[in-house]
N, C-alpha and C positions, 0 to 999 in steps of 0.2 A: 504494500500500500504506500502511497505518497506522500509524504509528509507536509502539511498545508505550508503554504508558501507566504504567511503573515499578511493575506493581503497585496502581499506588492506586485502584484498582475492581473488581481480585479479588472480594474478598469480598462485592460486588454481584453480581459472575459466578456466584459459588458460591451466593449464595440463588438465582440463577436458576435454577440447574443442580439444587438442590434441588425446587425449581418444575417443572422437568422431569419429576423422576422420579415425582414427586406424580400428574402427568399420564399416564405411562405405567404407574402401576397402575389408574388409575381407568378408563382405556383399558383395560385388559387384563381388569379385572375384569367391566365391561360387557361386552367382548366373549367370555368366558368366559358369562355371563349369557345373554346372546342366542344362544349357539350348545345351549347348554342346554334352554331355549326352542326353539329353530326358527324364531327368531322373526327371520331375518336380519341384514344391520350396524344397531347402534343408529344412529339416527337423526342423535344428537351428534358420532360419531365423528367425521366430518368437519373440524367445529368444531372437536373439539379437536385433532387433529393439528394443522389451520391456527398455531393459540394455540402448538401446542409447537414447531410452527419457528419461529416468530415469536422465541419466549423463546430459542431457542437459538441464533436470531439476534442478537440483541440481549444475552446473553454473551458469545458471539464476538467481539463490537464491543469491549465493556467488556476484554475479555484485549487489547485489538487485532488483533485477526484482521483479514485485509481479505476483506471477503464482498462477492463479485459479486450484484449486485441483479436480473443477468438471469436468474441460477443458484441460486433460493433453498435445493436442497437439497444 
């Protein structure tokens, strides 16, 4: 497990966590988009889910979280 890091990379955490949420409207809104259309999942989706666990991994680290590598969600 990781030893928390006193705080001194929060606020890295939190622009991430920002970065998140950025990513789950542009998600939502595309797929709002394409169901509108008929047009099935966007293409990107994928993509970006990948990118927002990634980021939400890599907060989790910066709070000190210990994230199992074989368990990414």
């Amino acid at each position: 497990m990781l030893a928390r890091m006193s705080g001194d990379y929060d606020h890295l955490a939190d622009r991430l966590d920002a970065i998140t949420a950025e990513l789950d409207e542009t998600m939502f809104d595309r797929l709002r988009e394409a169901s509108a259309e008929r047009t099935g999942r966007p293409t990107d989706d994928k993509r970006l889910m990948r990118a927002r666990r990634a980021i939400e991994k890599a907060a989790g680290l910066l709070r000190g979280r210990d994230v199992d590598e074989r368990n990414p969600d």
